[in-house]
N, C-alpha and C positions, 0 to 999 in steps of 0.2 A: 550718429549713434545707431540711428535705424539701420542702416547699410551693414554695420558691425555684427545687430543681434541677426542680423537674417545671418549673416556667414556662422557665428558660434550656432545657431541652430541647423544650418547644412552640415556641421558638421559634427555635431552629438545628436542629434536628431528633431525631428520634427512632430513628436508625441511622447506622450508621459509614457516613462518607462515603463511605470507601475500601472496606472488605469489607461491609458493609450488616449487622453482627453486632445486632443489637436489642435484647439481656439489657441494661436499664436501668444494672445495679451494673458491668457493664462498660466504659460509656460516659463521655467525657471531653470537655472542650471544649479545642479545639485552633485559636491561635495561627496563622491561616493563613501569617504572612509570617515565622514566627520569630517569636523574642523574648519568649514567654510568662512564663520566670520571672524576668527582670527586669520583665517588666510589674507582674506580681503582687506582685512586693518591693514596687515602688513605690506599693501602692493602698493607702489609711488604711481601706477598708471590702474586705468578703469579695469575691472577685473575681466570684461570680455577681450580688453585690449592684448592682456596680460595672454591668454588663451592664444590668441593669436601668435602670438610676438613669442608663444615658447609650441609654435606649430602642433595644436590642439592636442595637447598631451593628455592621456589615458589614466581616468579616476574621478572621470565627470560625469553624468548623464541628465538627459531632461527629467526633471518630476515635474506637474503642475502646482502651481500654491499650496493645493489644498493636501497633496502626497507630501508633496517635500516639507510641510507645518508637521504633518503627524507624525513623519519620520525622525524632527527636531524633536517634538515633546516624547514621545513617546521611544525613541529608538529604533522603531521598526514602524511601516506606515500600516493604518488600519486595515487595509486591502493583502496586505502581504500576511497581517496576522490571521484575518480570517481563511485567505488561503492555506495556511496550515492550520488548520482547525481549531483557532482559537479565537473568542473575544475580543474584540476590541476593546482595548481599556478605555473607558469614556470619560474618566476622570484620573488621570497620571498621580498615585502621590503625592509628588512632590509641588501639583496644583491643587490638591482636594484643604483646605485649610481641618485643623488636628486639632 
């Protein structure tokens, strides 16, 4: 499987898209349009395999854990929010209890 992730990461990249973090064991492949864990329910082979097997197709990219979490909760990762000039929501809604 290690031989696997080094190839899906030669070929969506080797740093977070969003903060450029590079520590390997940090890095993820992230789902650019949504939808990532329903995608993965649905594969019969591992999802890196999957990558492979349909010749690295385009709507992937690397985020690290902690971009691609904020991206999940939040829609948008805290680094991209501040980049456009806003806040980061520090407590999402629909996690703040009401």
């Amino acid at each position: 499987m290690r031989k696997l992730r080094v190839q899906v990461l030669d070929q969506y990249g080797r740093s977070c898209a969003c903060c450029g973090e590079s520590i390997e064991t940090f890095l993820a492949i992230d789902h650019i349009n949504g939808g990532g864990n329903k995608h993965v329910k649905s594969l019969t082979t591992h999802f890196y395999q999957w990558l492979k097997n349909n010749h690295w197709p385009p709507g992937f990219q690397v985020l690290c854990h902690n971009c691609n979490q904020g991206k999940r909760i939040n829609g948008i990762c805290p680094h991209q929010s501040m980049r456009l000039g806003e806040e980061p929501n520090p407590s999402p809604s629909h996690l703040t209890p009401q």
